[in-house]
LOLUM-15828 format. One record per atom (N, C-alpha, C, O): residue in three letters; x, y, z; residue number from 1; atom name. Coordinates in nm, 2 decimals. Layout:
N
   code     east    north       up   pos   site
    ALA        X        Y        Z   NUM     CA
...
***
This chain:
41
   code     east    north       up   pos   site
    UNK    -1.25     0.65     0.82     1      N
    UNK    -1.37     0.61     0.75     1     CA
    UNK    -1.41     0.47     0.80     1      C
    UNK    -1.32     0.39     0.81     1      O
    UNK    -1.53     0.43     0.84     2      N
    UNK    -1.56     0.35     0.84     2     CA
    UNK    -1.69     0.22     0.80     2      C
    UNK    -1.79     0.21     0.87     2      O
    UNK    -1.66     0.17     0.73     3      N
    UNK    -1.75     0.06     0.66     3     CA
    UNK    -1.81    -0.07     0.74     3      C
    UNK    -1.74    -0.17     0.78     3      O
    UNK    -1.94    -0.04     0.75     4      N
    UNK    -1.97    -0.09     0.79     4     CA
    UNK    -2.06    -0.27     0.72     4      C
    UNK    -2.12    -0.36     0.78     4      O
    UNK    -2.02    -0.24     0.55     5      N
    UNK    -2.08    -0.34     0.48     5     CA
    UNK    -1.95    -0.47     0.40     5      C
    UNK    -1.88    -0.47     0.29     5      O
    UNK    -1.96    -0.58     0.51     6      N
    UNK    -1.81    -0.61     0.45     6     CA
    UNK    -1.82    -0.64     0.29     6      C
    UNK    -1.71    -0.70     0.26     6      O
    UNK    -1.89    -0.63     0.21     7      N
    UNK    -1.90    -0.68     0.09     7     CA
    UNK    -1.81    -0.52     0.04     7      C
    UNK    -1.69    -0.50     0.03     7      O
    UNK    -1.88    -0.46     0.03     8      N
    UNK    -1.79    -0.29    -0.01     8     CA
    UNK    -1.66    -0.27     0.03     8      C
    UNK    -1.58    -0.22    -0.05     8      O
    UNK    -1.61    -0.33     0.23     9      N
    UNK    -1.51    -0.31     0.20     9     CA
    UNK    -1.43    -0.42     0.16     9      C
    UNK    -1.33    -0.37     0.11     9      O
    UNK    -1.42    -0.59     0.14    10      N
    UNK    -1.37    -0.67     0.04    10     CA
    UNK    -1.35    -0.58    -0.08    10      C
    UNK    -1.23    -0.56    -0.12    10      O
    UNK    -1.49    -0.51    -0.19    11      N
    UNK    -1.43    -0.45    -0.31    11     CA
    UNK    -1.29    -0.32    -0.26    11      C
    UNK    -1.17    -0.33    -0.28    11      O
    UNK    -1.34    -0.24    -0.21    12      N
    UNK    -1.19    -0.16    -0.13    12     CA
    UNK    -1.11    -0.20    -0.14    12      C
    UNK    -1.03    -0.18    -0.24    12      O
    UNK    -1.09    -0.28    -0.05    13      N
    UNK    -0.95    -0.38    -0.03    13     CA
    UNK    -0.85    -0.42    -0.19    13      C
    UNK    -0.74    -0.41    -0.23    13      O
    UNK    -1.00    -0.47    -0.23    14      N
    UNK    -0.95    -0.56    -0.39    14     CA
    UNK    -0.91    -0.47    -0.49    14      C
    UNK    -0.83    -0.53    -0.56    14      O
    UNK    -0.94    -0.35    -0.53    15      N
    UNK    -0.90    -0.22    -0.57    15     CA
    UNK    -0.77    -0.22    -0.51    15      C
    UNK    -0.67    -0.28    -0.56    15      O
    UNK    -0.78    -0.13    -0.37    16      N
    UNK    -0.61    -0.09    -0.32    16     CA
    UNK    -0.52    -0.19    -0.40    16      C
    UNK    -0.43    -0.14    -0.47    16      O
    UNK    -0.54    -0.36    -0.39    17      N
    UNK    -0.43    -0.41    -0.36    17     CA
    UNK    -0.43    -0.41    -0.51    17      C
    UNK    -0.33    -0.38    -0.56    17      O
    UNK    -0.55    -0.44    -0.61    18      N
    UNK    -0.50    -0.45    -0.76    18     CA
    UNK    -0.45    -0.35    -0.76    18      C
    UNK    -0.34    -0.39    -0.76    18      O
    UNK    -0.43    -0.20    -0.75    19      N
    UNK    -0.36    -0.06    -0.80    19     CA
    UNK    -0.24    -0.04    -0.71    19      C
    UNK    -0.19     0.07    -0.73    19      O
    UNK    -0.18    -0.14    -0.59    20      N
    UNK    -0.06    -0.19    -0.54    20     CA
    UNK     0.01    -0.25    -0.66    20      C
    UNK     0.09    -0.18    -0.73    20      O
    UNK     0.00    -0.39    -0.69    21      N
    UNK    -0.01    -0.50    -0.80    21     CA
    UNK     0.10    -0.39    -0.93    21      C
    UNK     0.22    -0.38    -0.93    21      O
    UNK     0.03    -0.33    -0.98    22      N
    UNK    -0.01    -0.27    -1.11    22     CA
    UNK     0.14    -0.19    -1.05    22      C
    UNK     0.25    -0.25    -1.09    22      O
    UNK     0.17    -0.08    -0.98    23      N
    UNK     0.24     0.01    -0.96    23     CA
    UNK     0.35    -0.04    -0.93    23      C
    UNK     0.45     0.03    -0.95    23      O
    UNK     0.37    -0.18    -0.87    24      N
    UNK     0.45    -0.25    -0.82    24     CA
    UNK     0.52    -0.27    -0.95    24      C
    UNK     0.63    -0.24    -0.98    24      O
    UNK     0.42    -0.34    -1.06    25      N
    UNK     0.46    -0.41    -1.18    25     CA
    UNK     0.56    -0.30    -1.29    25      C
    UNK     0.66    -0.32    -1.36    25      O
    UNK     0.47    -0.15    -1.27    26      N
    UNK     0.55    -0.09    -1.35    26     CA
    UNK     0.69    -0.06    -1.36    26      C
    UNK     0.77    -0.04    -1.45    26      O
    UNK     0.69    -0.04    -1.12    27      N
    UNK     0.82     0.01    -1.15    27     CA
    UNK     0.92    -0.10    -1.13    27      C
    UNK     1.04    -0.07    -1.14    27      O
    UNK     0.90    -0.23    -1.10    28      N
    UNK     1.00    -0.33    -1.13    28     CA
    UNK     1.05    -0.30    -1.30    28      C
    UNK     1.16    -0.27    -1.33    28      O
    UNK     0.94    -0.32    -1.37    29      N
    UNK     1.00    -0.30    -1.52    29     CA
    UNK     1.11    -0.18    -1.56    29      C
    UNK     1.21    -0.18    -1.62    29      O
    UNK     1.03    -0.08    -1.50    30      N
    UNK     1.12     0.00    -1.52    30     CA
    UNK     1.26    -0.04    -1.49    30      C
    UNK     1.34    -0.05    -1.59    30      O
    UNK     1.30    -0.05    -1.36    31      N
    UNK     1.42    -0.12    -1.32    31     CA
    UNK     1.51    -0.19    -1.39    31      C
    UNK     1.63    -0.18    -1.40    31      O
    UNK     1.39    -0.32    -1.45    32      N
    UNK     1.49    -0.40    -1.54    32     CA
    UNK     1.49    -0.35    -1.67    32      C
    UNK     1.56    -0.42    -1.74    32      O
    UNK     1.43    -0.24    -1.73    33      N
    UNK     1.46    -0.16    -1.84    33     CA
    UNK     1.60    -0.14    -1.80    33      C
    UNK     1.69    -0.21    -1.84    33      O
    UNK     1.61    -0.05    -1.73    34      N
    UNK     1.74     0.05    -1.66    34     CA
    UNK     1.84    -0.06    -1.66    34      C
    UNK     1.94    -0.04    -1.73    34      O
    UNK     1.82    -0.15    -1.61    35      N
    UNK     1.96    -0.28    -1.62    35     CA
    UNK     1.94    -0.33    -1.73    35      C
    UNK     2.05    -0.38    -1.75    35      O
    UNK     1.84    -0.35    -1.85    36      N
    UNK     1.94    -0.36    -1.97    36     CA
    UNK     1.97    -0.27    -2.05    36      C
    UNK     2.06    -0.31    -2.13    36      O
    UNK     1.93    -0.15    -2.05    37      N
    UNK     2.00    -0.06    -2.07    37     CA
    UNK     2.19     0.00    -2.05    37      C
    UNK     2.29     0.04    -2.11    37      O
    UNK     2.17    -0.04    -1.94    38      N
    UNK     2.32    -0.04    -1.89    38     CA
    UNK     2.38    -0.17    -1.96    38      C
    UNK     2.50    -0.20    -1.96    38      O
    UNK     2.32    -0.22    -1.98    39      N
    UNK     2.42    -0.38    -2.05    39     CA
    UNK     2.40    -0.37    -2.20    39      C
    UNK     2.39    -0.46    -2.28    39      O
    UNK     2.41    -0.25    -2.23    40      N
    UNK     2.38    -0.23    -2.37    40     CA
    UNK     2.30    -0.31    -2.44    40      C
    UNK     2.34    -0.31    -2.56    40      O
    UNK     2.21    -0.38    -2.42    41      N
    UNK     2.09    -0.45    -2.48    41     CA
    UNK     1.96    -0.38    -2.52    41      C
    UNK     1.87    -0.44    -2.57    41      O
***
């Protein structure tokens, strides 16, 4: 695909990387759920 309006693809970009961000965030938590869990906390 290609965009040829940099303002649209700036918003693109800014989407992907917020809904990067976000999925990153969940599954770190999750993780450290899982490790206090195992530490019985």
């Amino acid at each position: 695909m290609l965009i040829k309006d940099p303002v649209q693809a700036s918003e693109k970009l800014y989407k992907t990387v917020e809904e990067a961000v976000k999925a990153m965030a969940i599954a770190l938590n999750i993780e450290k759920l899982t490790d206090v869990e195992k530490m019985g906390r």
